[in-house]
C-alpha positions in Angstrom: 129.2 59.7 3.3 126.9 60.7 0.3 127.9 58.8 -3.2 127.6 60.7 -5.7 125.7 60.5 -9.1 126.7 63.3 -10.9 130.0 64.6 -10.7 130.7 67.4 -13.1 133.7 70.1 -13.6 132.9 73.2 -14.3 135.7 75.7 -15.5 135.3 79.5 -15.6 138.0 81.7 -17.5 138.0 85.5 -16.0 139.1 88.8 -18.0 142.0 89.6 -16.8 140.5 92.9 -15.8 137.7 91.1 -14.1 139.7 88.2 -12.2 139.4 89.8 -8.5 135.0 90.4 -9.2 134.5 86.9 -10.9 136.7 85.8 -7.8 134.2 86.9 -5.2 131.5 86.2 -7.2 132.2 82.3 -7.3 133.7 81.8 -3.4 130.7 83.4 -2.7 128.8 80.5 -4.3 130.6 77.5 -2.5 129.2 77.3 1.4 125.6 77.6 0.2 126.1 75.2 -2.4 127.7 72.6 -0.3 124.3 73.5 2.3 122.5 71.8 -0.5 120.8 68.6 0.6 121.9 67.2 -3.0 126.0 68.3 -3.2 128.4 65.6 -2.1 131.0 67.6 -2.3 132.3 71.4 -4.3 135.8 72.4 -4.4 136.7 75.3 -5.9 140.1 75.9 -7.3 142.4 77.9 -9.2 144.8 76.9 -12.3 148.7 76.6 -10.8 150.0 78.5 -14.1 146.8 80.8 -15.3 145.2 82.3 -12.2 142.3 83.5 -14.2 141.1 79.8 -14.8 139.2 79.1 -11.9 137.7 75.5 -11.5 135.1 73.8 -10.0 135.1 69.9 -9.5 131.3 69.1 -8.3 130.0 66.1 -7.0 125.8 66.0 -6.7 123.9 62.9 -5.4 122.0 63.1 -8.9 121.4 64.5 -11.9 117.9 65.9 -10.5 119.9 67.4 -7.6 122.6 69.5 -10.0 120.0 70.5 -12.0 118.4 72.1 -8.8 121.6 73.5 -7.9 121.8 75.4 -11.3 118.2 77.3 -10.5 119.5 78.3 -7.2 120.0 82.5 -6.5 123.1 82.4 -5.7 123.9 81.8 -9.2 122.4 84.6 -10.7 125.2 87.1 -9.8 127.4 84.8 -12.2 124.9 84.1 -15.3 123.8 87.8 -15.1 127.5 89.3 -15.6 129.1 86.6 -17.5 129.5 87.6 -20.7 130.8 91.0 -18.6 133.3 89.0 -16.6 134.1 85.9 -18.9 137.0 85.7 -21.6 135.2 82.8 -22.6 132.1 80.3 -22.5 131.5 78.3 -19.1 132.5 75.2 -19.4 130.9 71.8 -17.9 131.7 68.4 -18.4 130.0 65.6 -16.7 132.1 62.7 -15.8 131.5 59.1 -14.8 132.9 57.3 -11.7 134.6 54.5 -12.9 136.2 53.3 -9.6 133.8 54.6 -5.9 135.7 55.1 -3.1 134.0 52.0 -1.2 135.7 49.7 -3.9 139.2 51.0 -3.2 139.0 51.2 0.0 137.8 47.6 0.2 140.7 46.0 -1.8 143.3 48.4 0.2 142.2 46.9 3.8 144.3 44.0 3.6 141.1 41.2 3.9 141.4 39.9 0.6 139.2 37.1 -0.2 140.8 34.1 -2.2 
């Protein structure tokens, strides 16, 4: 599996008017994005209690390989309408991994060294 290096969540709040557009405007965005030599992984969900937050949890093998995800086409449907179809700014925050998955899954396999 691909680590990733850049993990990001995006969040993207539709006008209520707009929700079903801005809705097949981003599903249309996640199989060529996770095509991308550089995604890890893109999951692409919707808030529980406001259906018109949508949210996008993002993992990229690097920083170089989001910023190549951003300048892809498939995008431009989005930042050409958003100000159309968004009751407010997009929002990204970059996180850091502060446990990998290769170090819990190492202390859960029972071979503990003493």
């Amino acid at each position: 599996m691909k680590r990733p290096g850049c993990t990001i969540i995006g969040t993207v709040v539709a006008k209520p008017e707009k929700r079903e557009e801005l809705l097949r405007i981003l599903a249309a965005q996640v199989a060529p994005t996770r095509a991308e030599p550089g995604c890890v992984s893109y999951d692409f969900h919707c808030d529980e209690m406001n259906p018109c937050v949508f949210v996008f949890y993002e993992n990229f093998r690097s920083r170089e390989a989001l910023d190549e995800h951003l300048k892809m086409p498939y995008l431009r449907p989005l930042m050409d309408q958003v100000d159309e179809l968004c009751a407010e700014p997009i929002a990204i925050r970059h996180l850091i991994m502060l446990v990998d998955r290769d170090a819990r899954s190492e202390r859960g396999n029972g071979d503990h060294k003493t």
